[in-house]
N, C-alpha and C positions, 0 to 999 in steps of 0.2 A: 411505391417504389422510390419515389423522389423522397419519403422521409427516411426510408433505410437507407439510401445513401448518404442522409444527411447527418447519420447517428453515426457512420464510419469514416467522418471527417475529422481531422487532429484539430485541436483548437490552436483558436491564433490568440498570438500575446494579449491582443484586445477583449480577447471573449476568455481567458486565464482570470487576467483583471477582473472581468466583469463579476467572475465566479467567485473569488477569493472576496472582492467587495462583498456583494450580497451574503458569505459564507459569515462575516464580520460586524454586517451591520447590526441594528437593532430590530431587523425582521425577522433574522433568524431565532433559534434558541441560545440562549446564553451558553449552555452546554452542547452547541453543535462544533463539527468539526473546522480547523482552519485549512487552507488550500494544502497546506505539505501534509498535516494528519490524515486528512482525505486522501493523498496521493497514496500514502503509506498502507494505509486500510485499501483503498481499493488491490494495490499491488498485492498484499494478503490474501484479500480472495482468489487472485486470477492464479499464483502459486500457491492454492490449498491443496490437500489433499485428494478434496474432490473439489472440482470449480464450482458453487453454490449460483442458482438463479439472481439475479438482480430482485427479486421480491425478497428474496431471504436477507438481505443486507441493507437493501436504503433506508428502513428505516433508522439504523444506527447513526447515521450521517448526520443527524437533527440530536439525536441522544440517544442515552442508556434506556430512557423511561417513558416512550412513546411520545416525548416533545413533538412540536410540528412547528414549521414558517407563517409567520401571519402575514398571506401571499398578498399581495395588491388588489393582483387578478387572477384569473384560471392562467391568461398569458403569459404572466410573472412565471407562475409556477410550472408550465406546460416548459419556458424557457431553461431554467433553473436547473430542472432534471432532466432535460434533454443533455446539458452542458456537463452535469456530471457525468450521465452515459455516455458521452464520445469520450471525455476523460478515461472512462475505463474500456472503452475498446482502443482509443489509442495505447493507451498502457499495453493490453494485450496484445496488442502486436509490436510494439516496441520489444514486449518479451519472447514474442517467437520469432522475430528475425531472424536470418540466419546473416549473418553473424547478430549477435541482440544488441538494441541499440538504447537499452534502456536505463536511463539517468533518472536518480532519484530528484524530485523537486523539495529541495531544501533552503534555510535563510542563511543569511551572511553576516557575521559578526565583523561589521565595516572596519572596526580598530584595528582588528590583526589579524582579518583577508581568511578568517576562518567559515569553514560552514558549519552550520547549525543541524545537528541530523534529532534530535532528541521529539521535535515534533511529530518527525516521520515517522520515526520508531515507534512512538505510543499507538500511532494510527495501526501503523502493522504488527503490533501484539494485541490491540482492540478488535483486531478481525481474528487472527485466531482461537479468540475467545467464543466466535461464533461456533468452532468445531475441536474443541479441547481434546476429547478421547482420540479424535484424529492425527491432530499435531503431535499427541503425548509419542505415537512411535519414533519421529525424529527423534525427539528428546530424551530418547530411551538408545538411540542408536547414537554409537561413539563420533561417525563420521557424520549422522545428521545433526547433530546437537554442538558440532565446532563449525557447521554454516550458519546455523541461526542461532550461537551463543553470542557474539558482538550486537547482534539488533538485540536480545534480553537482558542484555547489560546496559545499554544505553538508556533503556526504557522505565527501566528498576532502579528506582533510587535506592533500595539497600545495595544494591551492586554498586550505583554511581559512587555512592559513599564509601566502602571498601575501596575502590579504585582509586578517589580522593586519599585515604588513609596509607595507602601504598607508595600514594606518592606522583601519580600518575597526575598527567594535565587534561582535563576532561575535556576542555576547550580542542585539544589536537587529538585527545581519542574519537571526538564524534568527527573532526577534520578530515581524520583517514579512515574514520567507518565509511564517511560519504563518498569517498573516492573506491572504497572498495565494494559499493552495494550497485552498482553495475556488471560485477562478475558473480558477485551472491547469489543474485534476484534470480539469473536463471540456471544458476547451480542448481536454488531448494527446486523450481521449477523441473528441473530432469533429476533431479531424486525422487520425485514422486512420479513423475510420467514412469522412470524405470519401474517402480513399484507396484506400479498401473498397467505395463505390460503381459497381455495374454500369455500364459505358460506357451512352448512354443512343441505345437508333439510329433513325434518322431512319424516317419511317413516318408512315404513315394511325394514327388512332387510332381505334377502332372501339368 
């Protein structure tokens, strides 16, 4: 009981750090994720189409190709993924708020007070990749595919470069995608809950 409560604690600024360090260091995989990809990819599972178990996904967290941490100890590593689990139950409750209180974790281009959302993005096109045929229905629907076209622009450099070519300032398009993936995240999230909705059949109601 005392460790399921301890997996549904928010993390504090200290144990963030602690996460993003070790995500960086030289224990990890070279191709593992940084704290905002992570933040991104987990947000992706929690608004999939169907929410996947935590087995179907950690291992991506390390890489594409079954990499793994060269743990210290059993305790390093017992800690490590304890710390991204509360990450992604904090996430998902952040997302079911009522009202949702969920803020993307992004970096800040300190020159000109901009944020960085492009790490994000990658994380949460990297998760949809876990369920392609599932996501293709948004992408195929007019009103789902103008929630989630700003995160696949961001993420896609053939897009970024068009945008560049247009004319646009990529530095303030990812600015005000981060400011607008707090009303996003749990838009796609009740586009699919609607979807997910039991047919409702007609009847007495007793």
């Amino acid at each position: 009981m005392a460790k399921d409560l301890e997996l549904i604690a928010p993390l504090t600024e200290n144990e963030l750090d602690e996460l993003a360090t070790f995500l960086e260091s030289d224990a990890a995989p070279e191709q593992a994720m940084d704290l905002s990809m992570l933040h991104g990819f987990l947000t992706s599972q929690l608004v999939a189409p169907e929410e996947p178990l935590p087995d179907a996904w950690f291992g991506m967290v390390w890489g594409e190709h079954g990499e793994k941490p060269q743990w210290a100890s059993v305790a390093q590593q017992q800690r490590i993924e304890d710390l991204i689990l509360r990450l992604y139950n904090q996430l998902s409750d952040e997302i079911r708020a009522e009202p949702p209180s969920f803020t993307p974790m992004v970096y800040l281009d300190e020159e000109r007070q901009l944020d960085i959302v492009q790490q994000w993005c990658y994380g949460f096109m990297l998760g949809t990749s876990l369920d392609q045929a599932g996501w293709q229905a948004m992408l195929d629907d007019d009103d789902g595919v103008e929630l989630i076209a700003p995160i696949i622009d961001c993420a896609d450099e053939e897009a970024r470069a068009s945008l560049e070519e247009a004319g646009d300032d990529l530095a303030q398009f990812e600015h005000e995608l981060a400011a607008a993936l707090p009303e996003i995240v749990p838009a796609i999230a009740h586009y699919w809950q609607e979807r997910r909705a039991p047919a409702k059949r007609p009847g007495r109601r007793r």
